[in-house]
C-alpha positions in Angstrom: -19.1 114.0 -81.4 -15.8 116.2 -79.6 -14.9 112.6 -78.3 -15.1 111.1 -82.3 -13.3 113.8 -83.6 -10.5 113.9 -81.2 -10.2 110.3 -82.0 -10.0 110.4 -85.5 -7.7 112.8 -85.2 -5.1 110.8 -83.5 -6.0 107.9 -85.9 -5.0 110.6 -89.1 -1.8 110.7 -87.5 -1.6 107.0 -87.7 -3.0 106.4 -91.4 -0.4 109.6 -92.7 2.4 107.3 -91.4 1.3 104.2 -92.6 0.4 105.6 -95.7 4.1 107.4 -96.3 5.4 103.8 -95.0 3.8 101.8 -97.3 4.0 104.0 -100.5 6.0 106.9 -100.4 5.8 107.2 -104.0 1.9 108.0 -103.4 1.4 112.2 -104.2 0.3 114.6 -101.1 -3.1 115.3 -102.3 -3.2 111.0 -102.8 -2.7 109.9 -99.2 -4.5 113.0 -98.2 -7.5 112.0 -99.9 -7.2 107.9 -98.8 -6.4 109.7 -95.2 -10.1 111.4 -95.0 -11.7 108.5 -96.8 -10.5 106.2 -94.1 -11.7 108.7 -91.3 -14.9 109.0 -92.5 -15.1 105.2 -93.0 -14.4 105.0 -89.1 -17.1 107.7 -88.1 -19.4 105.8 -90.4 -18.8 102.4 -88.6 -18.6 104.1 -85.0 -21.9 105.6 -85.9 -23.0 102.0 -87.0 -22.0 100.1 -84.3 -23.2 102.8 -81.5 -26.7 102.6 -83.3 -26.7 99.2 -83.7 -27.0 99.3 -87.2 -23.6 97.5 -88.0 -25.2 94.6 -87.1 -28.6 94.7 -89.5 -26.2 95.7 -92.2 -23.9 92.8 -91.8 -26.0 89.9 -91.9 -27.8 92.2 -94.6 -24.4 91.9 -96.8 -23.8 88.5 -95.3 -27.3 86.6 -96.1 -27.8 88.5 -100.0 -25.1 86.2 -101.7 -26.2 83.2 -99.8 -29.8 83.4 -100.5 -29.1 84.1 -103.9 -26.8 81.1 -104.4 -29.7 78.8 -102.9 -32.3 80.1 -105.5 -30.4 79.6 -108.5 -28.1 76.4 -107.4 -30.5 74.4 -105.6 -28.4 71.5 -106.2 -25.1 72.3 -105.0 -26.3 72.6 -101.7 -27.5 68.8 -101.2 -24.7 65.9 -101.2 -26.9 64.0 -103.9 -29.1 65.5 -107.1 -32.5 65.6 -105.7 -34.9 67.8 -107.5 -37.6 67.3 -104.7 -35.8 68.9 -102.4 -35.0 71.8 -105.0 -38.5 74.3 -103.9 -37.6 73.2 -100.3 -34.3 75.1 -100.5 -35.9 77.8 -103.0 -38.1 78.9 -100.2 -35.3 78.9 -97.6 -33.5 81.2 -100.1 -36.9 83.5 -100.3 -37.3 83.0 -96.5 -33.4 84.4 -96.0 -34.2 87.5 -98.8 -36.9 88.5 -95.8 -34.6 88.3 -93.3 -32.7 90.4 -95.6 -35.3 93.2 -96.4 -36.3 93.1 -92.7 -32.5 93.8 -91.2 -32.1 96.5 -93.6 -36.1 98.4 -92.7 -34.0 98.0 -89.0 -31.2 99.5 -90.1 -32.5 102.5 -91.3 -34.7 103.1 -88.3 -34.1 104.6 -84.6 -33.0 101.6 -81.8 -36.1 100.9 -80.3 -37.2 97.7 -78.1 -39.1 96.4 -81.6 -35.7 96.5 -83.2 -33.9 94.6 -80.4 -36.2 92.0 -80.4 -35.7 91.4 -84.2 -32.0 91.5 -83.6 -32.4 88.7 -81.1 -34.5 86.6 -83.1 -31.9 87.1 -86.2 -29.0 85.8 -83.4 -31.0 83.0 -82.8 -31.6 82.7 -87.2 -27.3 82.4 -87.2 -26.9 79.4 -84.7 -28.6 77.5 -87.2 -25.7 78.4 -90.1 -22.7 78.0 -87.1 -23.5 74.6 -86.4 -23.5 73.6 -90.0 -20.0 74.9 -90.7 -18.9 73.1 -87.3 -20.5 70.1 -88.7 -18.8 70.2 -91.9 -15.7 70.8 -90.5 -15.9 67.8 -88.1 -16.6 65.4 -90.9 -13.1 67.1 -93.3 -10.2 64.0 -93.3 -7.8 63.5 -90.6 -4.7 65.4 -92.6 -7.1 68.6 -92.6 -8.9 68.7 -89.4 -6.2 71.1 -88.2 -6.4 74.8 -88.5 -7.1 75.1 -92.1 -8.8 78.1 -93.7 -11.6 76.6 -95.5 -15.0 78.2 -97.0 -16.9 76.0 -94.0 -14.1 77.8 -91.8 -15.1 81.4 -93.2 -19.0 81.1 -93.1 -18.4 79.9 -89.1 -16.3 82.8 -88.2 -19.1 85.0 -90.3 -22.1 83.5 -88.6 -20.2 84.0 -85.2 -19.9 87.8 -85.9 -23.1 88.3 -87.2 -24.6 86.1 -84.4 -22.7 87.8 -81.6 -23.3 91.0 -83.0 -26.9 90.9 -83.0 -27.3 89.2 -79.9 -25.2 92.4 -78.4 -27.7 94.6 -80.0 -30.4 92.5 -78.1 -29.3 92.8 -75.0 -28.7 96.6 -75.6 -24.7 97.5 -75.0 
């Protein structure tokens, strides 16, 4: 924790100046305040990522807004109206809320062996999504296959994280 502190120390330093930089209009008590809010934001995410909660939490955040957009717009998710197909992707939006509840019981819980091996099997859960949003942005026109920030182009870079994160916290570094 001597190691943390030191650290966020030298990073007050940092956030004082950047602060004065950006807004110098901002009172003393202000940037103080958004100074120790940022610090403890940093010990909170150190502490995260040490424990290998950061990972748990972010597909947590990540897989909530997806798994609610599948249960209540079945449809946009299929290229065609197909009301079949609607409880098929209801229960994959039930099936993700699991995952959901599941990441966060392993969040709030010591790192164990039990708790890697969910995190690998959550990795494995996030190749699925990653090849999707390759997919879709193979199949974009010719004038947009280049480096365009898309929502398929977001959701990849998001899987990626939460995929690489979680297979980190599997192998236990």
């Amino acid at each position: 924790m001597f190691e943390l502190s030191i650290a966020v120390r030298a990073r007050s330093t940092r956030h004082i100046w950047l602060l004065n930089w950006l807004s110098p209009s901002l009172p003393r008590a202000t940037q103080t305040f958004l100074n120790t809010a940022i610090d403890t934001y940093a010990i909170m995410i150190y502490a995260m990522v040490r424990d290998y909660k950061l990972p748990f939490v972010l597909h947590a955040v990540v897989e909530i807004p997806a798994s609610i957009n599948f249960m209540l717009y079945p449809s946009r998710q299929l290229g065609e109206y197909t009301p079949q197909a609607h409880a098929i992707i209801r229960q994959y939006a039930i099936l993700l809320l699991t995952s959901v509840l599941i990441s966060l019981i392993f969040a709030t819980r010591p790192t164990d062996d039990l708790s890697r091996a969910v995190a690998g099997a959550l990795a494995i859960y996030h190749i699925g999504p990653t090849l999707r949003c390759l997919a879709q942005l193979r199949q974009r026109p010719a004038p947009f296959r280049g480096f365009v920030l898309s929502e398929a182009f977001l959701y990849l870079i998001v899987h990626i994280l939460c995929g690489t994160l979680l297979f980190l916290c599997y192998l236990g570094r």
